[in-house]
C-alpha positions in Angstrom: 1.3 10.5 5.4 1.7 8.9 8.5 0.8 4.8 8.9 -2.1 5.4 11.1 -3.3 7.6 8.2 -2.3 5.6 5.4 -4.0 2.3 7.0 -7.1 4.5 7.7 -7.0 5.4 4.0 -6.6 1.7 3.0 -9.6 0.6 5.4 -12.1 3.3 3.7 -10.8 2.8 0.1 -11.8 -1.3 0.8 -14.9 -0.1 2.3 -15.9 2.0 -0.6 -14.8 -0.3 -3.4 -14.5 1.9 -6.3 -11.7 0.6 -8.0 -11.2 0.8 -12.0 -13.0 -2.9 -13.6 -10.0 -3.4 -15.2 -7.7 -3.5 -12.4 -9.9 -4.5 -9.3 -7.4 -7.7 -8.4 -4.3 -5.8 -8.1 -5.6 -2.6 -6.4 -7.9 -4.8 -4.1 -5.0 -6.8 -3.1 -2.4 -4.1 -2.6 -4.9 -1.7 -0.2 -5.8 -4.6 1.3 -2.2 -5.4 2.3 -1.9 -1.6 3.5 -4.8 -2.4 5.4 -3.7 -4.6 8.0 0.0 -2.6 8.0 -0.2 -1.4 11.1 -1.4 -5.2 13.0 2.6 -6.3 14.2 2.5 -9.7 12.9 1.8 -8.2 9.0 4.0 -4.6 9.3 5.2 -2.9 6.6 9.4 -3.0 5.4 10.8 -1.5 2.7 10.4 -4.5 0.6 7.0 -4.8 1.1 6.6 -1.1 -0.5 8.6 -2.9 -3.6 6.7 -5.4 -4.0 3.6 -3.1 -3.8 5.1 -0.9 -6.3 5.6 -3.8 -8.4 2.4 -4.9 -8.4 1.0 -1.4 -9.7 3.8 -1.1 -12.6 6.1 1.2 -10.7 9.8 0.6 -9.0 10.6 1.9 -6.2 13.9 3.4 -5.2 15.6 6.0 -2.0 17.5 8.8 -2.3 19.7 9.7 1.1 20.4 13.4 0.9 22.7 15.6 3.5 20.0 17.9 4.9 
């Protein structure tokens, strides 16, 4: 998924606003970071994408592998 795409995603996924009741203040807040992604001033770095992660329960690691 490219960032145009994922930011798209993020825009429609606020607009709709079907998010599980029990977890509506994380999820809000994380696709509404991956909302504005793409605006220079907010970006997205890899630490970002931990953080996100964290927020949703999950860690987040790379693996670099000779193609």
């Amino acid at each position: 998924m490219t960032l145009p795409q994922l930011v798209d995603w993020a825009a429609n996924a606020m607009m709709d606003g079907v998010f599980d009741e029990h977890h509506t203040a994380v999820l809000s807040a994380v696709v509404s970071r991956l909302g504005v992604a793409d605006v220079r001033a907010f970006g997205l770095t890899w630490e970002d994408c931990e953080q996100l992660f964290g927020q949703l329960g999950f860690s987040a690691h790379a693996d670099i592998v000779m193609a």
